[in-house]
N, C-alpha and C positions, 0 to 999 in steps of 0.2 A: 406287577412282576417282582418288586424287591418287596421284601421283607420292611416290617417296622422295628424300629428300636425301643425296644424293653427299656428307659429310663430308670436308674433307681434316684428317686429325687425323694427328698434332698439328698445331694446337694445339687448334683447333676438333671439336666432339661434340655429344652429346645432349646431357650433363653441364655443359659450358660452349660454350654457343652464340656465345659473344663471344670466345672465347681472353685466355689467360691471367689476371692479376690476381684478383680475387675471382667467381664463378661469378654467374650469374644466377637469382635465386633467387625464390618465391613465396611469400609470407605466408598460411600455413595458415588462418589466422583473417581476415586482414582483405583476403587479396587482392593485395596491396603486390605488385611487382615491384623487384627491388633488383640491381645490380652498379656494380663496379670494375673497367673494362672496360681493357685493357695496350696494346692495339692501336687505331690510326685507322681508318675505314672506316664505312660503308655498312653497316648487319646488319640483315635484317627478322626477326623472332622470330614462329612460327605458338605460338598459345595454347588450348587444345583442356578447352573444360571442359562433363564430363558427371554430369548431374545425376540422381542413385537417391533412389527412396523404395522403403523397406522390399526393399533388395536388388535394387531392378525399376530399369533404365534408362529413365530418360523424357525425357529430353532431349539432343542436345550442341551445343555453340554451339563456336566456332572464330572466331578473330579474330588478326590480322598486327598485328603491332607493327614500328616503323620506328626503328632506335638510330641516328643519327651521332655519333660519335664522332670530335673535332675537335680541335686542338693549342688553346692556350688559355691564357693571364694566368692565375692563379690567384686566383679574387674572394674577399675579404675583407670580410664583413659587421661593421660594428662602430660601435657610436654611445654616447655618454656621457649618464646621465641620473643624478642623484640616487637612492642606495637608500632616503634614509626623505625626504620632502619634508613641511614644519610649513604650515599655516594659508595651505596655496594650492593648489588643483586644478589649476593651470595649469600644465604639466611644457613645457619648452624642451627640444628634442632636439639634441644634437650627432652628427650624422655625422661618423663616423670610417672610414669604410668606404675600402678601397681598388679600382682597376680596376672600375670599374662605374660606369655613366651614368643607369640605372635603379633606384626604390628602392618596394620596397611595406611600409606601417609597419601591424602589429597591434597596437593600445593596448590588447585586452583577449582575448590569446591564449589559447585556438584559437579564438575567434570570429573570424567573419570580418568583422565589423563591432562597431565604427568602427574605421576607417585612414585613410591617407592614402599619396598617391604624391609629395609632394614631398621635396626632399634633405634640407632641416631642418625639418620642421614644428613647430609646438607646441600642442599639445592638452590643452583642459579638461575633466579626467573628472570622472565626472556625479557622485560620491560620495568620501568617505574609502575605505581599505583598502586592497587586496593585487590588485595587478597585474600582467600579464606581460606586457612588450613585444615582440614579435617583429618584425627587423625582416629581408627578403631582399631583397639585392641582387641585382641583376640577374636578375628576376624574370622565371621562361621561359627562361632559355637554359641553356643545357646545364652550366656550371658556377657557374650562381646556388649564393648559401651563406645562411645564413641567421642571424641573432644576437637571443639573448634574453637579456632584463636584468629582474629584478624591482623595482617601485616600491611601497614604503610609505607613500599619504597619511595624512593625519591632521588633525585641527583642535590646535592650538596647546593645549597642555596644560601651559605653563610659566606660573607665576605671580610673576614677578619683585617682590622686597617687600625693605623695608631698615629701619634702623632707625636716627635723627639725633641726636648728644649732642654740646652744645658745651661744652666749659668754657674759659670768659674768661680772658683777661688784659689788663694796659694796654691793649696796640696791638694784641692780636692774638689769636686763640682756634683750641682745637683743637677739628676737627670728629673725631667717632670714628663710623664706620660700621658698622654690624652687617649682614651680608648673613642675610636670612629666608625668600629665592626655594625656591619648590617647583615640582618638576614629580611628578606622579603616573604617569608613563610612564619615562620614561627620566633619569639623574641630570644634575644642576647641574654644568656642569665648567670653564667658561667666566664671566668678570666682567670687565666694562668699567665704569672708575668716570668720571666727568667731573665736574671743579668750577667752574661758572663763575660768576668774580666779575669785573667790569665787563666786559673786553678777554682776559683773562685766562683760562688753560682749564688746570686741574690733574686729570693723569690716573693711572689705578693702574689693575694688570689682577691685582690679592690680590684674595683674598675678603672680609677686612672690613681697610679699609686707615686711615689714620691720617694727615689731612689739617690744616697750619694757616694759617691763615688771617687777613686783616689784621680789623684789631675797632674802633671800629665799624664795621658792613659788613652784605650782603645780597648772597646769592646763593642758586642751585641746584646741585642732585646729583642726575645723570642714572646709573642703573645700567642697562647693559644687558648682559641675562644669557643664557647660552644651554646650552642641554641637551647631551645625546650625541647626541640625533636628532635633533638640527638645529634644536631648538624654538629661537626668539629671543622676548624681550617685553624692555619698557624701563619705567621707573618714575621719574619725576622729585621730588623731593621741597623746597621753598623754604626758606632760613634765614636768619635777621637774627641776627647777632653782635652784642652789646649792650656791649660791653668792662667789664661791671662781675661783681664773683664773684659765685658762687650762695650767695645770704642763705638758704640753706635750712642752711649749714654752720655757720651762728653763731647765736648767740641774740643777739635784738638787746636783750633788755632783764629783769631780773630784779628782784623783790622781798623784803628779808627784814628781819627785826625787828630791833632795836641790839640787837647783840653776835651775833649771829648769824655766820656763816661760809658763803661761796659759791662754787662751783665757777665759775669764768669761759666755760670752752668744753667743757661737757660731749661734745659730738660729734666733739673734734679726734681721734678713730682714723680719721676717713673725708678727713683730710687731715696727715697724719705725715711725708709726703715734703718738707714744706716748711718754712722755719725761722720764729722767733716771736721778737716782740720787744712786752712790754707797759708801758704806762705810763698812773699814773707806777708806779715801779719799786719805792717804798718799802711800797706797800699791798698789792702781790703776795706770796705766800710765792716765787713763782719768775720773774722777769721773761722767762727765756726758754722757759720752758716750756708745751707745748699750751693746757695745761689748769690754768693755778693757783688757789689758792685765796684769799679776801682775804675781810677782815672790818671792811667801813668803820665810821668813826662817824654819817657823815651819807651822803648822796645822794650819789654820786659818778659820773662817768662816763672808763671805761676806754679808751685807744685801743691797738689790736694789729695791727703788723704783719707782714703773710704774706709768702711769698717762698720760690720756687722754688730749688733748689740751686743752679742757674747765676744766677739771678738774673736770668735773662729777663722770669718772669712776677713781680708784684708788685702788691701793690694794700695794704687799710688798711681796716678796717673798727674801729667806734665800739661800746660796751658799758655802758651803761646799769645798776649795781646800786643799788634806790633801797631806801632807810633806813627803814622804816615807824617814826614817833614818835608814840606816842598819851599824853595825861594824863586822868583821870577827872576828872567833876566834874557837879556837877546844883547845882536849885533847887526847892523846895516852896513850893507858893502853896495856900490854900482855894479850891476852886472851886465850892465848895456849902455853905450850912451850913442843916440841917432840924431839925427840935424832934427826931427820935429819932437823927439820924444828920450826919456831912458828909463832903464829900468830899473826899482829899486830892489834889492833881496835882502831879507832878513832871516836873520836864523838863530834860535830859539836855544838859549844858553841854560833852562831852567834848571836849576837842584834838588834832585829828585829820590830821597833815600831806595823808595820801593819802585820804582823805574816804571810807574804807573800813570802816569801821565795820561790822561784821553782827551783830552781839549783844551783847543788856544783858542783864546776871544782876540783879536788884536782892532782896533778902533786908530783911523787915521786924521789927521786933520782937515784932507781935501776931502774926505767924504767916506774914502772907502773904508769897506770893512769884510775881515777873512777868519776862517776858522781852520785853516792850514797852521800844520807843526812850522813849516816855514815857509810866508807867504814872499809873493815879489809884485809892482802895484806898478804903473807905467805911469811916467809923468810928460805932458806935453810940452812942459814948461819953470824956467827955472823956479825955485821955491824951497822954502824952509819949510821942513814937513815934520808934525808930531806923531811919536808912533806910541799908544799902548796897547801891553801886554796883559789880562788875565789870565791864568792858567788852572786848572782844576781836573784832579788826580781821582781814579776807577772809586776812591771811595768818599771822594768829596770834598775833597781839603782843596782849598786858593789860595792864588797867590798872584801880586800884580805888581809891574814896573812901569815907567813911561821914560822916551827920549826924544831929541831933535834930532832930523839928519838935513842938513844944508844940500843943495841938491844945483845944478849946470848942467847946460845946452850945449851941444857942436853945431856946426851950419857947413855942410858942405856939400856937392851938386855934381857927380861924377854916376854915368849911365850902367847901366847894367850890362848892355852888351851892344856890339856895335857891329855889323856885317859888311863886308869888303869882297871883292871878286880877289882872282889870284892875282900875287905883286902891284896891288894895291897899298898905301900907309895910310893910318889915320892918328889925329892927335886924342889921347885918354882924359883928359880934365878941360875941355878948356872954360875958360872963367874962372881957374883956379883961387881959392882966399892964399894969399901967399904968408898971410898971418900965423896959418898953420905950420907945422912940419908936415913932408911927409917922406914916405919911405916904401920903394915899387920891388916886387917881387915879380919875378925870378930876378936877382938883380943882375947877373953875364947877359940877362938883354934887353940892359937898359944902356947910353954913354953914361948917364947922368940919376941914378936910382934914386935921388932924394930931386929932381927937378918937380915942381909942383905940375906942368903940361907936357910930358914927353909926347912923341910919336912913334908907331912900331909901324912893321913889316914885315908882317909874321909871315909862312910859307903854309901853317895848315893855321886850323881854331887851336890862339888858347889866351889862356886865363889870367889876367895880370891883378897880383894884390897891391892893395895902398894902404898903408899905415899911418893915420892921419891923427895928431896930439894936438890939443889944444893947451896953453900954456897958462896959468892962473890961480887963483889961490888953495881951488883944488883938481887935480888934472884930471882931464877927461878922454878918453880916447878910442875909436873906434877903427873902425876896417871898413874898407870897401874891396868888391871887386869887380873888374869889368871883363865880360871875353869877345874877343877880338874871334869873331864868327869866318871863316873864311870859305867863301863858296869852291867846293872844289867839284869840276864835272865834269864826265866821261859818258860819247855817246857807245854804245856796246848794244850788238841786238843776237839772235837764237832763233832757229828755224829749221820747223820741221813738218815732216808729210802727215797731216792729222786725218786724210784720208785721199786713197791710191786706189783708181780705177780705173778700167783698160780705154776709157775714153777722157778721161782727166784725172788732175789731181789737185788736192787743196794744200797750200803751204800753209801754215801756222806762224806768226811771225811774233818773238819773246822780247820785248824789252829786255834788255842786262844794260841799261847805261847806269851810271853810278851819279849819285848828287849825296855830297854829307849834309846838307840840308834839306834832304827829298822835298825839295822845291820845286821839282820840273811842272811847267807849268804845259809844255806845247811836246807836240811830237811829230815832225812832218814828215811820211815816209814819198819816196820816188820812186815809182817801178818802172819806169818808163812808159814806151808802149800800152802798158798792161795799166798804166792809172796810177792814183796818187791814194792818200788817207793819213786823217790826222787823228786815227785813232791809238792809243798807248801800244795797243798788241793785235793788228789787223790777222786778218787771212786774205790770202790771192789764189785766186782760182786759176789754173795753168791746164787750158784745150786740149795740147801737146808738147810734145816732146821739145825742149828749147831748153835755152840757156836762160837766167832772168838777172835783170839790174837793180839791185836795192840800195839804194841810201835813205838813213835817218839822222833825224836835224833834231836835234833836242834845245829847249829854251827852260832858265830857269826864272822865279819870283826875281831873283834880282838883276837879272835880263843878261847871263849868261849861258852862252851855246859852245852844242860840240855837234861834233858831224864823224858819219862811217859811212862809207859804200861795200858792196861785196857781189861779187858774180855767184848763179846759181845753177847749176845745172841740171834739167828735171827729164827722167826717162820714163815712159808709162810701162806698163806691165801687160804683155798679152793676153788675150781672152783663155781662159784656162778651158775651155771646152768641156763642164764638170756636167754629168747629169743633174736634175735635181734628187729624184729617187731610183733607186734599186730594185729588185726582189730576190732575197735569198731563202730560200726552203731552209726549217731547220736544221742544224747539221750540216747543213753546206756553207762554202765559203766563196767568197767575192773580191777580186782586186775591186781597189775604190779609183784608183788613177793610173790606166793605163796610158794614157797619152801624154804624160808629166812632162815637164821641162826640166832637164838637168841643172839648167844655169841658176833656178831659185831653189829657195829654200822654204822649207813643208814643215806645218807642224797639223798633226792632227787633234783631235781632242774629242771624246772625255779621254787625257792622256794617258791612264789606267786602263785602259780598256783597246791598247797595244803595247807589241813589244817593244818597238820603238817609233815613238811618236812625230821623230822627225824622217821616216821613211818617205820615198816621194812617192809610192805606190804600194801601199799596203794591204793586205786581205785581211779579210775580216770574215769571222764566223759567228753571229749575234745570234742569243738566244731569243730575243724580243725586238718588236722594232728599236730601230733607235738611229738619233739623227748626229751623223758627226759630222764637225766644224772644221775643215783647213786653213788655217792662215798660212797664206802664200806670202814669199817677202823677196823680195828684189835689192840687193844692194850699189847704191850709190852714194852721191852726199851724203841720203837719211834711207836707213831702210823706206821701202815702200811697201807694203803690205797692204793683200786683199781679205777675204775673206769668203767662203763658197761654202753650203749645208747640203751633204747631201743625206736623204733619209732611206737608211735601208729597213725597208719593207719584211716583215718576218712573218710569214700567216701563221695563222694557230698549228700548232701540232697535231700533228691528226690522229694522235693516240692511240697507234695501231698496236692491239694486243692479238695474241693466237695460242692454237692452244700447246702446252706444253709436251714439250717430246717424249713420245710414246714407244713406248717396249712393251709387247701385248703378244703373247700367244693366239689368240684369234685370226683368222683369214681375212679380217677387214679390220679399218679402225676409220675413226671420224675425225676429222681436223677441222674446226672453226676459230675463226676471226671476227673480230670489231672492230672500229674505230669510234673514237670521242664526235670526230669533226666528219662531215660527210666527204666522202671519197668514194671514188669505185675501185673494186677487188680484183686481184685475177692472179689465177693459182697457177705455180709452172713446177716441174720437176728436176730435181739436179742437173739434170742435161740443158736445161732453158726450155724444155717441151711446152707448150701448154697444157693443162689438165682440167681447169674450169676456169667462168669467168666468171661476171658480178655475183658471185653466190655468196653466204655468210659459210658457208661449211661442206666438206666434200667428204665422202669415203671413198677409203684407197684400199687396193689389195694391200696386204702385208708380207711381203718373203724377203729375209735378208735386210739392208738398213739402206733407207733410201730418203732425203733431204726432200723436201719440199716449200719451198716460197709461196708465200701470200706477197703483192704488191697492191699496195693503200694510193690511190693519183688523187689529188684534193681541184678544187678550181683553180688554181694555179699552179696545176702542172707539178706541184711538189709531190713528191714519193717518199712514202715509208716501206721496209722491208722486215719481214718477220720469217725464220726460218723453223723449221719442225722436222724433226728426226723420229721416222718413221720405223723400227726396227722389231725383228721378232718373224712371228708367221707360226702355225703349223708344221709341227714335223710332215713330211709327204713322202712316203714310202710306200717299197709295192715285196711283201714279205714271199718265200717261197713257197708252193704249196703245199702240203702232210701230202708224207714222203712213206711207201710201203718198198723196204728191198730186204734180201736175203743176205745173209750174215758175211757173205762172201762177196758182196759188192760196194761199190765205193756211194757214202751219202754226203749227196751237192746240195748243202741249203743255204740260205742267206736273203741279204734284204738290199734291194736297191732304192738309191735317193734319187728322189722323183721334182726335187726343188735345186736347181743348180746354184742356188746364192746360197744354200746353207751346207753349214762345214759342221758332220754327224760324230757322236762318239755312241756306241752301241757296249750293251752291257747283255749278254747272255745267260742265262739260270736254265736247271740247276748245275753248277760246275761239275755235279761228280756225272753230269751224261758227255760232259763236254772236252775233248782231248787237248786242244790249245785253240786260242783264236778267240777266245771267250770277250774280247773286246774289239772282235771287229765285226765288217759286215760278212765274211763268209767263216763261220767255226769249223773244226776239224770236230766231228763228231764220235762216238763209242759205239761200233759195231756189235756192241753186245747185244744178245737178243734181247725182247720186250718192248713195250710202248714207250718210246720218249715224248713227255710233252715239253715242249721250248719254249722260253717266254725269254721276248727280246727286247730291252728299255732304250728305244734310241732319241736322244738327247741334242738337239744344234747348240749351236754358238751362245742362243741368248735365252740357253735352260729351261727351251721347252721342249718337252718329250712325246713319243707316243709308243705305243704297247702293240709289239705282235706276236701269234703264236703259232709255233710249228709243227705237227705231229708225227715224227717219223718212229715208224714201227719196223723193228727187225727183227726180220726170222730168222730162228736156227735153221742151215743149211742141212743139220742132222734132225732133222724132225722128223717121227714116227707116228700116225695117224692110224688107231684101231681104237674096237669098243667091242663090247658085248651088251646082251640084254635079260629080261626074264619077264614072262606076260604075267601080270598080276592074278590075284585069286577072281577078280572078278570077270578075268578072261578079254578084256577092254583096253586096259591098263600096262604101260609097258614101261617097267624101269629099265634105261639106259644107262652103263658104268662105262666111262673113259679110262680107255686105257693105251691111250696116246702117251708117245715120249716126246722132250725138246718143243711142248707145243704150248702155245695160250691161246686167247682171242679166238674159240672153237666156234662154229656155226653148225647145226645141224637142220637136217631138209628130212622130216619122218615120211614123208612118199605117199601124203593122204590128201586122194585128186579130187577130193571132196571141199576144200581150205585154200587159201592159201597164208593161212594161219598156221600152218601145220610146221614150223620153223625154229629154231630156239639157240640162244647161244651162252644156256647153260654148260656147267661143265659135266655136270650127270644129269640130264633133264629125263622127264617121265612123260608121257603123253598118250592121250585116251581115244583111243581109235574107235569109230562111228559105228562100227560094223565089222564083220568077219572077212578073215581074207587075207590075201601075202601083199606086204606093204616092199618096197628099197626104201632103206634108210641111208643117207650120205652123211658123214660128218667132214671136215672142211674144214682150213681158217679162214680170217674175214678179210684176212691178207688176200689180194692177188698178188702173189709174188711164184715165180715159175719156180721154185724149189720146195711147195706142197702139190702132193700127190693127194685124193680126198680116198677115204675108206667107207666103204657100202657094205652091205649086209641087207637078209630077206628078213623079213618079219614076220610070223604069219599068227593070224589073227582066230582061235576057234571059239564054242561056245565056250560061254563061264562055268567057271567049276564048281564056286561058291559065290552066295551072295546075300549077306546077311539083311532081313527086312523084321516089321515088327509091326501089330498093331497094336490098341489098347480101348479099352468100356470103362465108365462111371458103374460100378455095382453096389455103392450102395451111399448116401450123402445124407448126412445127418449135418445135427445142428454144431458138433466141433468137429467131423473129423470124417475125411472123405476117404471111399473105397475103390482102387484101379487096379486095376485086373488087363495084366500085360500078355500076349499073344504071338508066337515066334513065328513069323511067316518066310523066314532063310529061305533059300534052293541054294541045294546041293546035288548035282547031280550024280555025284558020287556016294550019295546017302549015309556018309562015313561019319555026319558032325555026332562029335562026342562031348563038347563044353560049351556052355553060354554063360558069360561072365556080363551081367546086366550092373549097370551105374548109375543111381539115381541122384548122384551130386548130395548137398548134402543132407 
């Protein structure tokens, strides 16, 4: 069916549809169509692709392609971006493009989104990584080109770091930097150094450069460093130049013993570059050298000057070697002397310039030996005793003395303490050495304060000193003391009710006797009748009510007694007659002690948990069980106090819920109850009626507001109460009935309340038929004639309403009832015209005994009578009301006079367009017809 192409080849073929240059080719896979086309011109290409399944042709499609082929600038796509970009999504594009007015950019090639079509955009991609930008110019025309540039982002990976070392001089100090920057991506290759001191900006682009700088002074060093991919970071770091050297290079001070030898500058290898000069000059082994040695006699101090080869830097630093001088020397004094022993003390005289003393060696000649600053050494025996001394100071220096100290005994035999009953004497020394002195303190109670054996008669314990000297070539003297111990003893006893009940009581019985040597060894108590006991602090049991006899006898270690008696007299407490438990329903409350005794005294407890705890009959209203304690007390000798629990019993609450009070327009409503705990229910009504029993729920009429109780009884008899207010109901009214009177009589309508608990407000419409009264139950109505229709909204107490309506129809009292008529042409047909005055609401009765259809209360009706004949016609209103009179009239019915009829034939049906032939079959009895007006629509 097509046509073949007439090829003119060369140049043009099947082979190359475009002539010359590169052929026009189809991409086996993807479709593509491609050439390099030699020639200008116009070429449509037909494309014919037929599609096999399983060797079977099932389809071909055919489609025209249209090449122009146009002389042309030769466009050059091309724009400049960064290949790796550090710590910014934001890439700024330069176009470089040439011959092209049009630009479409692909940030994130081959997607085709996001781009942009302006010349330089700049766009913030959404991530780090690896991106292709494509960008084509002159996008759509026929020698658009197209250029792609890959982008590297990244987050900043370079961590610029350095390192600040001053070393001083006079005026000026060098700073030395150590550059310590990493990057974990790509390396460090890049260093800007910046020194800013006041005005002043010193820069280096080394990697750790060598800056100096004026001293004293302050400033910053700003590095900033940069990677191979472009990473930058900066790092600033602050410095204060002090202009004084680093004292870490010197020792500023050293200690050694006379005759010792010391190195001056043991650390001068970490400063060799610089020259030395020390003084003074004569006490150095080398004046100019780092490090010399010198061996003062005394404390001395060195000064050394430093100094740089040029002698730019210079400074002077002080050296301290101090001389430790120590001499030994002590003193021995008696610091004790006893009949078998004394004691020597010595104490440590040494001369010590530097006050550094840390050990004494001292060596005795009985043996011992101490490394105390000041020792003291006990002798059992008289003797000549050597003491030496070595001593040796924190840095090692010694020094050593020795001495004799001649050394005596005392002997004398006086007790330590001596015990006596009251107005007792006893002698203090006897066997006194009379050889001695001695001399007795307190001396006013002594006759004779220096007798070697007095005797006292002291009245309580006390303490006698004796100063006792022996006489001889060196004096010895010591103290004794004795105390005269004096038993002093009181018997004294306490007694109390440790427990009081209505058939006995126990007495508790307290030792209070007094011994200043709580020596008591015995305790004999007497009770008479009732028994004895030798115990410290018995108890006696007491049957009843009586008086009791106690004496105790008390005995001390040194076989002194006292004695007490005392009358007791013991009253029991009567049976408080307490129950043990209670039961109170929740919400109720309970005296706990009605049968109380006035005479005692009540405490109840948990005492929180009343108003006042010492009530002697208190009520109680507990939410839970719970058991309270009275202690009952009786006063006599000792309170007597009992103790009685009683537990008031609380059952569970029986959680009686109901339903919420109800205001509801409906004639019934429903009222239920629950309870948590089981109980039985039983419904009663404000009166106390009853109304149901164990039910969960009842329906009530509703009229007016009426109270209802649920009562909840549990197993013991405990009652809950829930109350429900029932309110509302049905409007219930009985309206009047449509009302027909004549304009001249009086209209009674209105609406009676058929519910005696509800109190009505009535609302009447429409106002303008309404003469007053329009809000109550009987209105004053409008005599005027016509139909009124009433609508009455009557409303109770709890705004529910209901709707009645009233129809009163008034006639005019002047109404005139007439008509006429005229029999239609078709002699059947009878139009009636009203010609009533003062009249509506007309009823007419056309008098045809054939119907009793034959009725109408139109106001001109027409009506078609069956046959020939004299008809009564009545018209009437629909009112009965005694002040219409109806109006009649004869009708009478003859043949028709005209009656238009018609038939019609098909005469003639072809293939468009049919032929009807219309035939007048009228009766006219009057054979008068003179027109026929025929209407075939359209």
């Amino acid at each position: 069916p097509f046509d073949s192409v007439a090829w003119i080849d060369p140049p043009y073929n099947v082979d190359n549809m475009l002539g010359g240059g590169i052929p026009l080719e189809i991409d086996p896979q993807t479709g593509l169509l491609t050439a390099f086309p030699a020639f200008q011109g116009q070429f449509v290409v037909g494309v014919c692709v037929e599609e096999y399944r399983n060797g079977v042709l099932l389809s071909t499609t055919r489609r025209d392609f249209q090449y122009n082929v146009v002389p042309c600038s030769e466009i050059i796509s091309s724009f400049f971006a960064p290949d790796v970009q550090c710590e910014n999504l934001t890439v700024e594009f330069d176009n470089q493009s040439e011959f092209a007015s049009q630009y479409r950019w692909f940030f994130d090639w081959p997607n085709p989104t996001p781009g942009s079509l302006q010349f330089e955009p700049t766009y913030t991609f959404p991530d780090t990584g690896t991106y292709t930008v494509a960008l084509i110019a002159q996008p759509g025309a026929v020698c658009a080109d197209t250029f792609f540039h890959e982008i590297f982002l990244q987050y900043n990976s370079l961590d610029a770091d350095f390192t600040l070392e001053e070393f001083p001089c006079l005026d000026s100090s060098v700073l030395i930097l150590q550059d310590l920057s990493t990057d974990n991506v790509s390396p460090v290759n890049q260093w800007l150094w910046e020194v800013f001191i006041g005005n002043d900006t010193l820069t280096s682009t080394e990697q750790n450069p060598v800056f100096t700088v004026p001293s004293p002074g302050s400033g910053q060093v700003r590095l900033t460093a940069r990677s191979v991919n472009g990473c930058e970071n900066t790092k600033t770091l602050s410095f204060t130049t002090t202009g004084a050297p680093p004292d870490s290079l010197f020792i500023t001070t050293d200690t050694i013993c006379v005759g010792e030898t010391v190195f001056l500058n043991p650390n001068f290898q970490q400063i060799t570059s610089y020259g030395w000069s020390w003084q003074p000059a004569n006490l150095v082994s080398d004046p100019t050298a780092p490090n010399p040695s010198t061996s003062p006699p005394t404390t001395t101090t060195f000064t050394v000057s430093v100094y740089s080869i040029d002698s730019i830097c210079f400074y002077t630093k002080e050296i301290t070697i101090v001389v430790n001088e120590v001499d030994a020397d002590f003193e021995a004094s008696l610091s004790a002397c006893e009949t078998d022993e004394v004691t020597v003390l010595f104490t440590d005289l040494t001369a010590n310039n530097l006050n550094n003393t840390v050990s004494w060696d001292w060596t005795f000649s009985n043996g011992d030996v101490s490394d105390q600053q000041n020792p003291s050494i006990v002798l059992d025996a008289s003797q000549n005793l050597t003491a030496d001394l070595t001593v040796t100071t924190a840095q090692g220096c010694q020094s050593s003395t020795s001495q004799m100290v001649n050394v005596q005994l005392i002997d004398v035999q006086i007790a330590d303490s001596v015990t006596i009953c009251q107005g007792e004497s006893v002698p203090l020394n006897p066997g006194a050495n009379t050889s001695y002195l001695y001399s007795w303190e307190p001396a006013n109670l002594f006759l004779n304060p220096n007798a070697p054996n007095p005797s006292v008669s002291p009245d309580s314990t006390t303490t006698y000193t004796a100063t006792i000297t022996q006489i001889g070539f060196d004096t010895c003297t010591i103290t004794r003391t004795i105390t005269v111990v004096v038993n002093q003893i009181s018997a004294d006893f306490a007694f109390e009710l440790s427990s009081c009940e209505t058939d006995q009581a126990i007495i508790s019985f307290t030792d209070l006797s007094t011994n200043n040597l709580n020596s008591t060894v015995a305790w004999d108590w007497d009770f008479g009748p009732l028994g004895t006991s030798d115990q410290q602090n018995p108890t006696l049991v007491v049957a009843n009510s009586q008086t009791v006899s106690a004496t105790l006898q008390i005995t001390s270690a040194e076989g002194c007694t006292a004695e007490k008696t005392e009358s007791i007299p013991v009253v029991l407490i009567a049976d408080p007659q307490l129950p043990d438990s209670i039961r109170i329903c929740p919400g109720d409350s309970e005296a706990l002690n009605p049968g109380f005794n006035p005479a005692y005294q009540y405490f109840w407890e948990p005492a929180g948990l009343f108003a006042d705890p010492t009530e002697p009959n208190p009520t109680v209203s507990p939410d839970q069980t719970t058991i309270y304690t009275v202690t009952i007390t009786q006063f006599g000798f000792d309170t007597c106090s009992i103790q009685r629990q009683i537990m008031a019993f609380v059952p569970p609450v029986i959680g009686l819920t109901a339903s919420d009070d109800v205001t509801t327009c409906d004639a019934e409503a429903t009222l239920s109850a629950g309870t948590v705990e089981p109980a039985v229910l039983a419904w009663e009504d404000q009166n106390g009626n009853p109304v149901a029993g164990d039910v969960p729920s009842i329906t009530v009429d509703v009229s007016g507001a009426m109270v209802y109780s649920v009562i909840a009884t549990d197993q013991y008899q405990c009652e809950e109460v829930e109350t429900v207010l029932v309110a509302g109901g049905p409007v219930d009214i009985l309206a009047s009935d449509d009302l027909e009177v004549c304009s001249n009589e009086p209209i009674n309508i209105g609406v009676t309340n058929l519910d005696p608990n509800d109190m009505l407000s009535f609302s009447w419409t429409p106002l303008s038929d309404i003469v007053s009264g329009a809000n109550t139950a009987n209105p004053v109505i409008s005599n005027s004639p016509g139909i009124k229709d009433l609508t009455v909204v009557v409303t109770n107490q709890f705004n529910c309403a209901d709707t009645a309506q009233v129809q009163v129809t008034v006639i005019d009292v002047n109404n005139q009832l007439d008509f006429s008529h005229i029999v239609q042409c078709d002699g059947l047909t009878v139009e009636f015209t009203n010609e009533s005055l003062n009249a509506f609401d007309f009823v007419w009765d056309f008098g045809d005994p054939n119907t009793q259809n034959d009725t109408s209360t139109l106001i001109n009706p027409s009506y078609m009578y069956p046959d020939t004949g004299t008809y009564t016609v009545t018209l009437t209103l629909a009112a009965n009301v005694a002040c219409v009179t109806p109006a009649t009239s004869e009708v009478e019915i003859v043949f028709p006079i005209l009656l238009a009829d018609f038939d019609y034939t098909y005469e003639n049906c072809a293939e468009d367009e049919i032929l009807i032939a219309f035939t007048d079959q009228s009766l006219n009895f009057q054979n008068n017809t003179n027109s026929w007006n025929w209407d075939f629509g359209p």
